[in-house]
Biotite code that builds the C-alpha atoms (Angstrom):
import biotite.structure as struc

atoms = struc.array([
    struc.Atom([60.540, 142.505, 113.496], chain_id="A", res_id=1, res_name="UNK", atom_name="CA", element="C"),
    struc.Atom([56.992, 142.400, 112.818], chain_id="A", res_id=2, res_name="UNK", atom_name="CA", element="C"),
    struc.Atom([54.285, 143.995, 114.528], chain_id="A", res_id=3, res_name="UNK", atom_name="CA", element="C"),
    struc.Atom([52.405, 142.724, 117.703], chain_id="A", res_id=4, res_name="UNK", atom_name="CA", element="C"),
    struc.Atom([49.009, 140.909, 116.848], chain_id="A", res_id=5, res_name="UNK", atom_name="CA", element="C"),
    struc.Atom([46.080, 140.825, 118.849], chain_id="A", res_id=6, res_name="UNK", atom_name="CA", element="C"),
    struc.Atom([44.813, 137.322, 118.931], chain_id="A", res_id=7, res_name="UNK", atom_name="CA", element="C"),
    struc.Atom([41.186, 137.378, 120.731], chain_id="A", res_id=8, res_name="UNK", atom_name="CA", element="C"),
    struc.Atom([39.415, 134.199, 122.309], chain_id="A", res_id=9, res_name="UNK", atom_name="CA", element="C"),
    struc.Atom([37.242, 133.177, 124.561], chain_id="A", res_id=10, res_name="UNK", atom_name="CA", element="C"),
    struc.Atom([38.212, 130.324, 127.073], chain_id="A", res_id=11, res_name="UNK", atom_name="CA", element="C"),
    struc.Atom([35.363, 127.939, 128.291], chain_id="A", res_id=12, res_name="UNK", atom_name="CA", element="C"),
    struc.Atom([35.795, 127.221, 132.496], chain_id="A", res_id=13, res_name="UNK", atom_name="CA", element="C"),
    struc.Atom([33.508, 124.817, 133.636], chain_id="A", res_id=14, res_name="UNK", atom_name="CA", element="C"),
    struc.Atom([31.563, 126.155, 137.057], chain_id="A", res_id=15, res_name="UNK", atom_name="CA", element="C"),
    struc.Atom([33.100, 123.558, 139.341], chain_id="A", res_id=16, res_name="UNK", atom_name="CA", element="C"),
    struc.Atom([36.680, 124.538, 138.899], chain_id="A", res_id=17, res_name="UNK", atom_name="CA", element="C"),
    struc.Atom([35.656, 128.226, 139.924], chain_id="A", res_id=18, res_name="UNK", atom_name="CA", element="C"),
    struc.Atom([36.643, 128.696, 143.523], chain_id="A", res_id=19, res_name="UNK", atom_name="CA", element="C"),
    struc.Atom([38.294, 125.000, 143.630], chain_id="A", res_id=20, res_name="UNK", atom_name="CA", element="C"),
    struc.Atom([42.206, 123.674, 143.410], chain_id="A", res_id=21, res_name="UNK", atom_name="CA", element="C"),
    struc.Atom([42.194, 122.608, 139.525], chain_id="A", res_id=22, res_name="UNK", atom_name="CA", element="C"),
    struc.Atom([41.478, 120.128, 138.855], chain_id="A", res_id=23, res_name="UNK", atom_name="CA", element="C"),
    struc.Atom([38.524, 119.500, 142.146], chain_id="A", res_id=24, res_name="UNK", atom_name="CA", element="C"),
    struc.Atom([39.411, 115.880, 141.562], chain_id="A", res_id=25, res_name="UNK", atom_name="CA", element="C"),
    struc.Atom([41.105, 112.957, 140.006], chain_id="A", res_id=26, res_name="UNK", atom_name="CA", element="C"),
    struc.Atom([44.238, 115.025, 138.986], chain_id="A", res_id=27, res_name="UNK", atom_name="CA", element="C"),
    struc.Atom([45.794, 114.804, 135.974], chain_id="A", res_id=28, res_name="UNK", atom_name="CA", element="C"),
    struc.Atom([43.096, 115.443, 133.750], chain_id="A", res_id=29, res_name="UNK", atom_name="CA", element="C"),
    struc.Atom([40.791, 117.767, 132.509], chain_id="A", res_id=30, res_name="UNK", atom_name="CA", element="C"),
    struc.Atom([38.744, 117.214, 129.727], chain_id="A", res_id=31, res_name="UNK", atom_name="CA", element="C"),
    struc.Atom([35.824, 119.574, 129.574], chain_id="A", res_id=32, res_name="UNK", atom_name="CA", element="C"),
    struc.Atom([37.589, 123.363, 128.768], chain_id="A", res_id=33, res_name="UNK", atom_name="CA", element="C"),
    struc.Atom([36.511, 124.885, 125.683], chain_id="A", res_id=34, res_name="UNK", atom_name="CA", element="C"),
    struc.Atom([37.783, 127.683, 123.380], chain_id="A", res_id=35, res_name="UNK", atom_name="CA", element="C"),
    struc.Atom([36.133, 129.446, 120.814], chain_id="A", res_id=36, res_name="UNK", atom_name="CA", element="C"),
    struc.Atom([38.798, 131.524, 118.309], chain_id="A", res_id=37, res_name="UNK", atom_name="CA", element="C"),
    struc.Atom([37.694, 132.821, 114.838], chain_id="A", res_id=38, res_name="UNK", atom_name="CA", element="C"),
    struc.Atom([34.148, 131.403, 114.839], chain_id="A", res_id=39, res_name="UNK", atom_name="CA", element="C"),
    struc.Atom([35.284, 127.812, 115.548], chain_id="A", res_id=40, res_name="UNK", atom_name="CA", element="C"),
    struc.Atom([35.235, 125.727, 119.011], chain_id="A", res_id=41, res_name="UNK", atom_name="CA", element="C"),
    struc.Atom([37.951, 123.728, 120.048], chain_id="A", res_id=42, res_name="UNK", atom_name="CA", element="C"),
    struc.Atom([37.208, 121.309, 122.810], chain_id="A", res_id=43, res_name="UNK", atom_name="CA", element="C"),
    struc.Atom([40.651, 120.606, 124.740], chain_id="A", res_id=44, res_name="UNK", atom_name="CA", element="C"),
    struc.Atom([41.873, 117.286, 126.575], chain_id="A", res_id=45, res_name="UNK", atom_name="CA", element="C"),
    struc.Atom([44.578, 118.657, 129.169], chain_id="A", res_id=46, res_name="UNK", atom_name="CA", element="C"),
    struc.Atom([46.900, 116.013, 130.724], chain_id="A", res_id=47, res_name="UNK", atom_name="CA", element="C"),
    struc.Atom([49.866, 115.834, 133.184], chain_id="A", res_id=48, res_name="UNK", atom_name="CA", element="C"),
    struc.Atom([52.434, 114.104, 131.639], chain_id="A", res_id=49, res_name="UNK", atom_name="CA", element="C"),
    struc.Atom([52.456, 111.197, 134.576], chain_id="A", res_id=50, res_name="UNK", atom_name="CA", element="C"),
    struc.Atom([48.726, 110.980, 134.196], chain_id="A", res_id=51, res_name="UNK", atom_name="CA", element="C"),
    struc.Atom([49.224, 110.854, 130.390], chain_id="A", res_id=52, res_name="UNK", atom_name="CA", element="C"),
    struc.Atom([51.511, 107.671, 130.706], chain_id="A", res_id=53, res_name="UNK", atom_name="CA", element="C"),
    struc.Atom([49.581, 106.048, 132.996], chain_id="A", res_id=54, res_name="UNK", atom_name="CA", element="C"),
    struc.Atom([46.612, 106.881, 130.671], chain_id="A", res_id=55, res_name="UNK", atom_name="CA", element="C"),
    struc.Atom([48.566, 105.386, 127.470], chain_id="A", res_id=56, res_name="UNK", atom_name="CA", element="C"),
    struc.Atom([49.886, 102.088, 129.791], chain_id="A", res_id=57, res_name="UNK", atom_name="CA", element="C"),
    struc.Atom([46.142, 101.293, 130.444], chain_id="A", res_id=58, res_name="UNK", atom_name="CA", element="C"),
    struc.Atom([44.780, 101.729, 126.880], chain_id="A", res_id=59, res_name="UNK", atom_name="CA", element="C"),
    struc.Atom([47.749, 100.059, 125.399], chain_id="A", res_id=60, res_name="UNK", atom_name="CA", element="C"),
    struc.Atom([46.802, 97.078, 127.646], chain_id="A", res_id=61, res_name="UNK", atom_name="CA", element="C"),
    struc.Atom([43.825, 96.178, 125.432], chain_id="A", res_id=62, res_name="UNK", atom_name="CA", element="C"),
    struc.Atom([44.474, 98.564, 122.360], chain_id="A", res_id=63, res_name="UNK", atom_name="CA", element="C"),
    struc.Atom([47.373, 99.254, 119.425], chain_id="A", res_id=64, res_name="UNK", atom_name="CA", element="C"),
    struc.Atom([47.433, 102.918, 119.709], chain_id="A", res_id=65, res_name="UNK", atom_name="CA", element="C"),
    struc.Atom([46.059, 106.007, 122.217], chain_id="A", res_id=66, res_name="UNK", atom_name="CA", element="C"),
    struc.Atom([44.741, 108.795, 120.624], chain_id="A", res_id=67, res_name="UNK", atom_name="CA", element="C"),
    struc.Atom([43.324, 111.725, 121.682], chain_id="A", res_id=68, res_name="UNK", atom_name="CA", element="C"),
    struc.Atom([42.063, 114.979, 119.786], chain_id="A", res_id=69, res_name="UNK", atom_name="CA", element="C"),
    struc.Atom([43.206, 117.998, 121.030], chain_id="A", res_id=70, res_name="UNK", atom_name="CA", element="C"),
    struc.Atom([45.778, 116.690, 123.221], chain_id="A", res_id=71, res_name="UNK", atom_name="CA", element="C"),
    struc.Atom([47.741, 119.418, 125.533], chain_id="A", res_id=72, res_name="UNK", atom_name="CA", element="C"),
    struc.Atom([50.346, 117.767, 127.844], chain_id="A", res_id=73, res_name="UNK", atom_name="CA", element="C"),
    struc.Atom([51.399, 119.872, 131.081], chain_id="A", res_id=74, res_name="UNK", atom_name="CA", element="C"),
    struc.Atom([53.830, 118.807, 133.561], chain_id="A", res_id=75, res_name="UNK", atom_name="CA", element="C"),
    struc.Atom([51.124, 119.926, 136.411], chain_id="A", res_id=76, res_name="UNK", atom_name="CA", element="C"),
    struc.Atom([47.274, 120.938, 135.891], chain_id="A", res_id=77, res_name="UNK", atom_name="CA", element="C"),
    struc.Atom([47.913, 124.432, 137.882], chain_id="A", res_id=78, res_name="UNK", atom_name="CA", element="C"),
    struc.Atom([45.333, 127.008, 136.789], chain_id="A", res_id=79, res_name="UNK", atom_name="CA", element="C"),
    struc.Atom([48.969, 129.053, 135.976], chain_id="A", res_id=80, res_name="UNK", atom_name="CA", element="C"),
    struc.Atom([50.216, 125.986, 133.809], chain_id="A", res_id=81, res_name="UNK", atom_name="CA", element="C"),
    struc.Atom([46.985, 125.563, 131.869], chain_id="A", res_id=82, res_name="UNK", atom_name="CA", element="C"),
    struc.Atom([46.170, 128.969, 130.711], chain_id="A", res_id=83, res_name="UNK", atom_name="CA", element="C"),
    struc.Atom([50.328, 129.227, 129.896], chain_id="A", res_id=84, res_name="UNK", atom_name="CA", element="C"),
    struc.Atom([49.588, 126.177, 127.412], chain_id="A", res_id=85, res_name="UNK", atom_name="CA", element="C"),
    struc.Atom([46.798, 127.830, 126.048], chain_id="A", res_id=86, res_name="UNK", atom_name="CA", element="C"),
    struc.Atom([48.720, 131.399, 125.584], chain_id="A", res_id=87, res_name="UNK", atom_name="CA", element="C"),
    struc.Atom([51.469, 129.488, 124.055], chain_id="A", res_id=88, res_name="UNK", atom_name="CA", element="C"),
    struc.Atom([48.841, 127.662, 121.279], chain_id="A", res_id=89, res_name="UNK", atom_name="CA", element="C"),
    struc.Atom([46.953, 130.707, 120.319], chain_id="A", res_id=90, res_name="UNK", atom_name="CA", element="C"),
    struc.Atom([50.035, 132.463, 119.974], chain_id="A", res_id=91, res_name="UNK", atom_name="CA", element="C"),
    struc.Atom([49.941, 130.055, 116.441], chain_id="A", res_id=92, res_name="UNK", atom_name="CA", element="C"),
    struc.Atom([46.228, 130.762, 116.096], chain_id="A", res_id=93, res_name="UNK", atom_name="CA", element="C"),
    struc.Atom([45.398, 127.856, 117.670], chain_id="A", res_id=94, res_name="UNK", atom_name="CA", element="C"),
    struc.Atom([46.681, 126.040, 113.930], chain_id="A", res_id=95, res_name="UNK", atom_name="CA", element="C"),
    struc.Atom([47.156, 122.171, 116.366], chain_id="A", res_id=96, res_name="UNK", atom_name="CA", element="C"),
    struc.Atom([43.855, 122.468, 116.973], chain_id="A", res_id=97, res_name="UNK", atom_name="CA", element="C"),
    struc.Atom([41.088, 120.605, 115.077], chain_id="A", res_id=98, res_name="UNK", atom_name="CA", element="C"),
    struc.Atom([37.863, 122.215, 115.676], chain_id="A", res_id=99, res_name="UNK", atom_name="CA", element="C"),
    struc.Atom([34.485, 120.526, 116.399], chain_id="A", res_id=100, res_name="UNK", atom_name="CA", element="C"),
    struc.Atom([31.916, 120.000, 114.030], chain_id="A", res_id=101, res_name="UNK", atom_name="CA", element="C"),
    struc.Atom([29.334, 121.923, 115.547], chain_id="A", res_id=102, res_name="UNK", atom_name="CA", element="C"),
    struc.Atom([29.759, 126.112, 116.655], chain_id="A", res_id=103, res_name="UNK", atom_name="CA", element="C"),
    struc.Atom([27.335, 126.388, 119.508], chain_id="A", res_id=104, res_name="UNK", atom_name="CA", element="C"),
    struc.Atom([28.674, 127.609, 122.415], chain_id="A", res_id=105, res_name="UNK", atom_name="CA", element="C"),
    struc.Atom([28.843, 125.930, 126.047], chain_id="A", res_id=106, res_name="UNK", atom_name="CA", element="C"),
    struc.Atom([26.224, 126.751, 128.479], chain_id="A", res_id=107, res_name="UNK", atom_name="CA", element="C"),
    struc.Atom([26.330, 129.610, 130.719], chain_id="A", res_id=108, res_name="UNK", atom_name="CA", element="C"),
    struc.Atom([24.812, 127.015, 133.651], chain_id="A", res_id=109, res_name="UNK", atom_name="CA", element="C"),
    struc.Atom([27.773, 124.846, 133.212], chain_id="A", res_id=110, res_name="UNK", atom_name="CA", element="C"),
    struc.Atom([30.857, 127.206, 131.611], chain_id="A", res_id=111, res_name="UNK", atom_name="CA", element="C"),
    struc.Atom([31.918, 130.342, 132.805], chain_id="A", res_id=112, res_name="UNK", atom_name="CA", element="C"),
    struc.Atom([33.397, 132.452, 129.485], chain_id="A", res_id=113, res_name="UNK", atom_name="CA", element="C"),
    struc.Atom([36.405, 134.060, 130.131], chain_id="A", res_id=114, res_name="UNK", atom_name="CA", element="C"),
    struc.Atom([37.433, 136.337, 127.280], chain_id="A", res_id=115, res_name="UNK", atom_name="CA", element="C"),
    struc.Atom([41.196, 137.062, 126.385], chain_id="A", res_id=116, res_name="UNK", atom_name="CA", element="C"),
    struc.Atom([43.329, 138.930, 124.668], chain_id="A", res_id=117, res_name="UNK", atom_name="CA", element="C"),
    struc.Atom([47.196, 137.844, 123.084], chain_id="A", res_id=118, res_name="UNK", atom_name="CA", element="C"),
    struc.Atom([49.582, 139.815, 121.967], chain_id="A", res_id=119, res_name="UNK", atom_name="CA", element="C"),
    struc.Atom([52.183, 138.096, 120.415], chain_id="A", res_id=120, res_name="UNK", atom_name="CA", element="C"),
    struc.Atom([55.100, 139.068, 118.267], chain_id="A", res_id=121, res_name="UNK", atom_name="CA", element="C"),
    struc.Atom([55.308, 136.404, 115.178], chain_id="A", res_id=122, res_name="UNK", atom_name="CA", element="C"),
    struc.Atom([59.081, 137.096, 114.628], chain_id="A", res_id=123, res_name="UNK", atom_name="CA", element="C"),
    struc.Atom([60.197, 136.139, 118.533], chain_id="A", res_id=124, res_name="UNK", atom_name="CA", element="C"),
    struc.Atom([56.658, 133.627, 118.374], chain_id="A", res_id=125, res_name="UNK", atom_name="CA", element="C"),
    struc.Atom([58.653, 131.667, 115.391], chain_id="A", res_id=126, res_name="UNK", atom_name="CA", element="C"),
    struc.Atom([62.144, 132.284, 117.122], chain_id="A", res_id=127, res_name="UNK", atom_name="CA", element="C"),
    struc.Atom([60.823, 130.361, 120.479], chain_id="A", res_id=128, res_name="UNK", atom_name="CA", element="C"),
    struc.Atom([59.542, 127.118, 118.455], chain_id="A", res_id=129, res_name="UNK", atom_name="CA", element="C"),
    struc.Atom([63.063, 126.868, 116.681], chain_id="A", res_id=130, res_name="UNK", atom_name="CA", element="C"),
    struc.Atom([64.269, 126.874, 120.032], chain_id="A", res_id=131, res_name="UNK", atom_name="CA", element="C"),
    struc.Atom([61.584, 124.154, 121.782], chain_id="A", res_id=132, res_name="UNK", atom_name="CA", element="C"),
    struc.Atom([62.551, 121.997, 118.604], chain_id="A", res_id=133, res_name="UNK", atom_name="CA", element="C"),
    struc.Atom([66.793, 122.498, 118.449], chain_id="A", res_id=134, res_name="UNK", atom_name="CA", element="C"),
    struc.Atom([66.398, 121.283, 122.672], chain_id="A", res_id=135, res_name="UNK", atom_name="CA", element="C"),
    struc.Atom([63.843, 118.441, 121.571], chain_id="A", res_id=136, res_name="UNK", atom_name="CA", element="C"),
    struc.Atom([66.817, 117.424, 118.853], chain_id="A", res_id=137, res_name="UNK", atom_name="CA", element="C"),
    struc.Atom([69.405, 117.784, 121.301], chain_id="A", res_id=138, res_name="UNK", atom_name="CA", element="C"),
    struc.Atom([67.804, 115.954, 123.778], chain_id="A", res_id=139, res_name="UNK", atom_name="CA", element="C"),
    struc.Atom([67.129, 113.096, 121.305], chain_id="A", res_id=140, res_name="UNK", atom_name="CA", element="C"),
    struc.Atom([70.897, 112.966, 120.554], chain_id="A", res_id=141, res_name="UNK", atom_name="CA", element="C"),
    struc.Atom([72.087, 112.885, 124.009], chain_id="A", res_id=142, res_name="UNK", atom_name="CA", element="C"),
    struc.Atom([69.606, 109.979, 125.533], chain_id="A", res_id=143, res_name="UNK", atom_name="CA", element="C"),
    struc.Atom([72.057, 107.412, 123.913], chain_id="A", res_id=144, res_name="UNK", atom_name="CA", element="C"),
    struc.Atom([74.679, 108.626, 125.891], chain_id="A", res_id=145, res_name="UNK", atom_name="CA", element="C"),
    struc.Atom([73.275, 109.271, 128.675], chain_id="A", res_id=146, res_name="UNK", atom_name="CA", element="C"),
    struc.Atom([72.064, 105.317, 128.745], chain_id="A", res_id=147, res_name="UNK", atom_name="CA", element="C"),
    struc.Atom([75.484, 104.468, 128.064], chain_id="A", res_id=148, res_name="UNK", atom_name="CA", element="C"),
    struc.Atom([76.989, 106.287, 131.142], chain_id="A", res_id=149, res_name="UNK", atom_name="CA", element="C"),
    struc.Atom([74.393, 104.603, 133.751], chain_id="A", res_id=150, res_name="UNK", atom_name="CA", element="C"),
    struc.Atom([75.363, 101.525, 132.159], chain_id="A", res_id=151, res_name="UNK", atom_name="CA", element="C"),
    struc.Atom([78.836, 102.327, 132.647], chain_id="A", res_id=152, res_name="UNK", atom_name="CA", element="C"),
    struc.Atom([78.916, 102.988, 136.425], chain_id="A", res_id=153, res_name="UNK", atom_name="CA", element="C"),
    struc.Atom([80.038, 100.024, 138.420], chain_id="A", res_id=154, res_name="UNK", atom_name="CA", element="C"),
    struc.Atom([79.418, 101.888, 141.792], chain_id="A", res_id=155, res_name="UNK", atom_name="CA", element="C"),
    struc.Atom([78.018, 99.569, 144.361], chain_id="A", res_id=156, res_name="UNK", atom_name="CA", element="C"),
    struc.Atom([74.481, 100.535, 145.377], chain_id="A", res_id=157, res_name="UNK", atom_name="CA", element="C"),
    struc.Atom([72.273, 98.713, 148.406], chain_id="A", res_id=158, res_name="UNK", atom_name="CA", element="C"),
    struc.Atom([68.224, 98.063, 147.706], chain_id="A", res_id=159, res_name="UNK", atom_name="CA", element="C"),
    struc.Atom([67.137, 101.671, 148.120], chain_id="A", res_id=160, res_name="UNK", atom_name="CA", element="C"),
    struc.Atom([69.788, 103.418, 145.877], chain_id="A", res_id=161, res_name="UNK", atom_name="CA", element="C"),
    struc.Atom([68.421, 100.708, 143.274], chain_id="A", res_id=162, res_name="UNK", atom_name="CA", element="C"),
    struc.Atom([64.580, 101.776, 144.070], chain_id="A", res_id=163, res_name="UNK", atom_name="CA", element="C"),
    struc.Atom([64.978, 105.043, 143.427], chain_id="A", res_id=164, res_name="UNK", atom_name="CA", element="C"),
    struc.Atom([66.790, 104.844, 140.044], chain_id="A", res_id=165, res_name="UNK", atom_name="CA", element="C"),
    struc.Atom([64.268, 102.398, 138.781], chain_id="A", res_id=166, res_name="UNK", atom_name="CA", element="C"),
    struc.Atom([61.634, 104.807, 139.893], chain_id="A", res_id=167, res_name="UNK", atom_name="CA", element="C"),
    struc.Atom([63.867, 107.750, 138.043], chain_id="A", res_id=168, res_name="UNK", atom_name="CA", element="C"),
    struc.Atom([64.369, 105.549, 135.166], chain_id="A", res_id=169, res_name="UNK", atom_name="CA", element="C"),
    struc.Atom([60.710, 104.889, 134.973], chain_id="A", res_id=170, res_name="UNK", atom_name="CA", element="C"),
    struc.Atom([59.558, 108.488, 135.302], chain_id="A", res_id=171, res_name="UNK", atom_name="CA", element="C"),
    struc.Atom([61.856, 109.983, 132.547], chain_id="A", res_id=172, res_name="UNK", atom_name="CA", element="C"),
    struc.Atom([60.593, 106.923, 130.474], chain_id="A", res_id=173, res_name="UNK", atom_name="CA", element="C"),
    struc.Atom([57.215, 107.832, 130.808], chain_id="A", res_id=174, res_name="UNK", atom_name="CA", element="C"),
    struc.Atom([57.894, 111.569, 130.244], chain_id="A", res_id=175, res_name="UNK", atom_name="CA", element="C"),
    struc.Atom([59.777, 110.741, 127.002], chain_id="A", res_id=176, res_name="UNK", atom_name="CA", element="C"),
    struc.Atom([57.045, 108.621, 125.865], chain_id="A", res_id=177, res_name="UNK", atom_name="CA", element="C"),
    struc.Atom([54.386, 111.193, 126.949], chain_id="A", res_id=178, res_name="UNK", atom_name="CA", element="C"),
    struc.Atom([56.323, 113.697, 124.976], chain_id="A", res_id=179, res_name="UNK", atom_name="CA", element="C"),
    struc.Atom([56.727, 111.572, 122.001], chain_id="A", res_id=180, res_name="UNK", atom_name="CA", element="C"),
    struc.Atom([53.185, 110.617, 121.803], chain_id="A", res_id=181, res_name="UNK", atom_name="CA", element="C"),
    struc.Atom([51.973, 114.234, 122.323], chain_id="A", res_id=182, res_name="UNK", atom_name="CA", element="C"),
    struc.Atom([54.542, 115.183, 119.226], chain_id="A", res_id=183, res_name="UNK", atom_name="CA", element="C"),
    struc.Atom([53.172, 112.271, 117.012], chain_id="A", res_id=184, res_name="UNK", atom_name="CA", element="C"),
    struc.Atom([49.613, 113.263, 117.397], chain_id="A", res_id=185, res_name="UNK", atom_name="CA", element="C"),
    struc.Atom([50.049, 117.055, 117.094], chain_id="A", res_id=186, res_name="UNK", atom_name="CA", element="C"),
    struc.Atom([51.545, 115.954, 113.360], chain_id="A", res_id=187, res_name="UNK", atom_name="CA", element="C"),
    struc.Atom([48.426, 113.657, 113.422], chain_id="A", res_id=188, res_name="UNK", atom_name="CA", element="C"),
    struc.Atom([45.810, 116.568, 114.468], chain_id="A", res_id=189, res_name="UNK", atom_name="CA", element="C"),
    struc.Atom([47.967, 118.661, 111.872], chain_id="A", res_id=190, res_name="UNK", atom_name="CA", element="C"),
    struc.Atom([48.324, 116.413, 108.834], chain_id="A", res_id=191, res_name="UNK", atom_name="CA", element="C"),
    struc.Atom([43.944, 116.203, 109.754], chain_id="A", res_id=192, res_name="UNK", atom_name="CA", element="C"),
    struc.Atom([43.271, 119.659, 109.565], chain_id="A", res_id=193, res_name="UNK", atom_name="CA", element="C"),
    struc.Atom([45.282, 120.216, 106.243], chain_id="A", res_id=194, res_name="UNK", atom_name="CA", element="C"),
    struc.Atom([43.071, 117.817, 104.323], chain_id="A", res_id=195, res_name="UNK", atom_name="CA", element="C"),
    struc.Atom([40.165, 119.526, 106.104], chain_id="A", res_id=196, res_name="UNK", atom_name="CA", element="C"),
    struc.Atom([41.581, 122.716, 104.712], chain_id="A", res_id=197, res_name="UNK", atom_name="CA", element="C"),
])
């Protein structure tokens, strides 16, 4: 097993978060967090995934594609979700990351810097993505049948029974899409910073 790494950053927190629910308003996005890791700055677009479908519905409206650099999809914007994300990312160096083209740091008027340490263990690190990828696959494989079983059930059901699992059915499409854009454009931000390389 290999040895545990110290991975040091420094998180950017805007000023009005500090002492307010995250986000202060118009949930489901935040958009102005920073992190600087190796000499680079990464400037992060956070989503929940409803917000994130909504977001994509809209854009799709009067665009062919939504894209978005740097594009981290939680399922709420908790202060506890958010810095889980970011553990989670720098435990890979922060390698989905495409940094900005400029160094300078935020502001201390408008950022508070929050410095932080990761240890991570790459073995168990490398172990936990096989796993996040073997339940994507299964997932994947199962939505067929799973489509084919509601279509199967010939229960009865009145008007409200029929609201709520087109609101169901709508949710998990919107979280499937979410997740399936937020894949596609990781490979994106990926396949980017490998020709940058």
């Amino acid at each position: 097993m290999a040895e545990p790494e110290d991975i040091e950053y420094t998180v950017y927190i805007p000023k009005y978060l500090d002492g307010y629910p995250w986000p202060k308003e118009g949930p489901g996005f935040l958009g102005d967090m920073a992190i600087r890791f190796s000499g680079k700055m990464f400037k992060l677009n956070i989503y929940d995934i409803v917000t994130l479908g909504k977001t994509c519905e809209g854009e799709l409206d009067s665009s062919v594609c939504f894209t978005e650099p740097n594009l981290i999809v939680v399922k709420e914007i908790t202060r506890e979700n958010v810095f889980s994300a970011i553990d989670q990312i720098a435990s890979a160096k922060f390698s989905s990351l495409l940094p900005e083209e400029y160094t300078d740091l935020p502001t201390p008027e408008k950022y508070l810097a929050q410095h932080r340490v990761f240890k991570t263990d790459k073995a168990l690190t490398i172990q936990r993505a096989d796993e996040r990828l073997a339940k994507r696959k299964a997932l994947r494989e199962h939505a067929p049948e799973k489509q084919a079983e509601a279509q199967q059930s010939t229960a009865p059901m009145n008007d409200a029974e029929r609201r709520q699992a087109a609101k169901a059915e709508l949710v998990r499409q919107q979280r499937d899409n979410a997740a399936a854009l937020a894949a596609e454009n990781q490979q994106n931000l990926a396949k980017r910073q490998r020709r940058h390389q």
